[in-house]
C-alpha positions as CSV (number, residue, x, y, z in Angstrom):
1,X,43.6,137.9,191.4
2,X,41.9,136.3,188.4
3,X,39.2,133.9,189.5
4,X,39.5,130.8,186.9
5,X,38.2,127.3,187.0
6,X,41.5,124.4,187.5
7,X,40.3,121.1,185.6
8,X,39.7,117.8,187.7
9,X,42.7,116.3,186.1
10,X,45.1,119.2,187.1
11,X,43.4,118.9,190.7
12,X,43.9,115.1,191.4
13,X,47.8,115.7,189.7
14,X,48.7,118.5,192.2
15,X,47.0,116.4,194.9
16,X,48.8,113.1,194.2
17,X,52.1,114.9,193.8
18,X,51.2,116.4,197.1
19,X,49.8,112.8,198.7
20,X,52.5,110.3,196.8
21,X,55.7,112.2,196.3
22,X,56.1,114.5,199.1
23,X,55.9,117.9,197.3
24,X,54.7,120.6,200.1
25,X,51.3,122.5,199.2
26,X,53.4,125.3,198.8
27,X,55.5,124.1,196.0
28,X,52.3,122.9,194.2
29,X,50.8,126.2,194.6
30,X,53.4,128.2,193.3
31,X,53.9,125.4,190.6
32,X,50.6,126.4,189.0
33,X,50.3,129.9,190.1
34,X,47.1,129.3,192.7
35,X,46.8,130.0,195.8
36,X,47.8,127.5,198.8
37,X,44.6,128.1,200.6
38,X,42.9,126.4,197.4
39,X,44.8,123.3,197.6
40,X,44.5,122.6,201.5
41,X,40.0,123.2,200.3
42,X,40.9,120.4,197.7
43,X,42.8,118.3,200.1
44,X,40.5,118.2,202.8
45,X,37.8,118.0,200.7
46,X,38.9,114.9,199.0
47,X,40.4,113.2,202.4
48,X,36.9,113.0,203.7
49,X,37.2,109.8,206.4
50,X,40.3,109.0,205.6
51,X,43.7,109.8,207.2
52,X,45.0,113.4,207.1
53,X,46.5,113.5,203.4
54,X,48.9,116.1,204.4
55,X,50.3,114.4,207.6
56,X,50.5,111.2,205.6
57,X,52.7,113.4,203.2
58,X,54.9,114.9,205.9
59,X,55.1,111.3,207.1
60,X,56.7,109.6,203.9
61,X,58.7,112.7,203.1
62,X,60.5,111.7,206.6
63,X,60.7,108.4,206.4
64,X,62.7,109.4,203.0
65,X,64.9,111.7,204.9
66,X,65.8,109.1,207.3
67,X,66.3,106.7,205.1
68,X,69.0,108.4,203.4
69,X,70.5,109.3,206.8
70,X,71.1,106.2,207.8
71,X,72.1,104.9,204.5
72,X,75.0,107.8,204.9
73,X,76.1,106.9,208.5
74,X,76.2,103.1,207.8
75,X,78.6,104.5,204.3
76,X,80.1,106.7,206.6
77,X,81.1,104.0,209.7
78,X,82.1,101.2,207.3
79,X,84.8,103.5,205.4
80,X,85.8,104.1,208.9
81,X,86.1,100.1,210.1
82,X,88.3,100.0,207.0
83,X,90.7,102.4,208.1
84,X,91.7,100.7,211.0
């Protein structure tokens, strides 16, 4: 593999894509053709004393999913109150 320096810029965009909107380090990796094990050095370098990036990733990305659960049960059991 060819060993090539990744900007700051490209770093703190493949982290906040990671941190803010949910994207799994794998998807990031392969996005820019490095290698996951990089990312996880870049995120747990830059989480430092602060909450585990990754779990507060995993964490919105559920929240999301339930969200639009419940949004399509509550669609679901009012077109099934109007039936009646």
């Amino acid at each position: 593999m060819k060993n090539h320096r990744i900007a700051q810029d490209v770093k703190e965009q493949i982290i906040n894509r990671i941190k803010n909107d949910g994207v799994s380090v794998a998807q990031a990796a392969k996005d820019h053709g490095i290698h996951e094990t990089t990312v996880y050095g870049w995120l747990g370098a830059k989480a430092g004393g602060t909450p585990n990036v990754l779990e507060i990733a995993k964490l919105r990305k559920e929240n999301d999913e339930l969200l639009r659960l419940v949004g399509r049960m509550t669609l679901k059991l009012s077109e099934t109150q109007k039936k009646k």
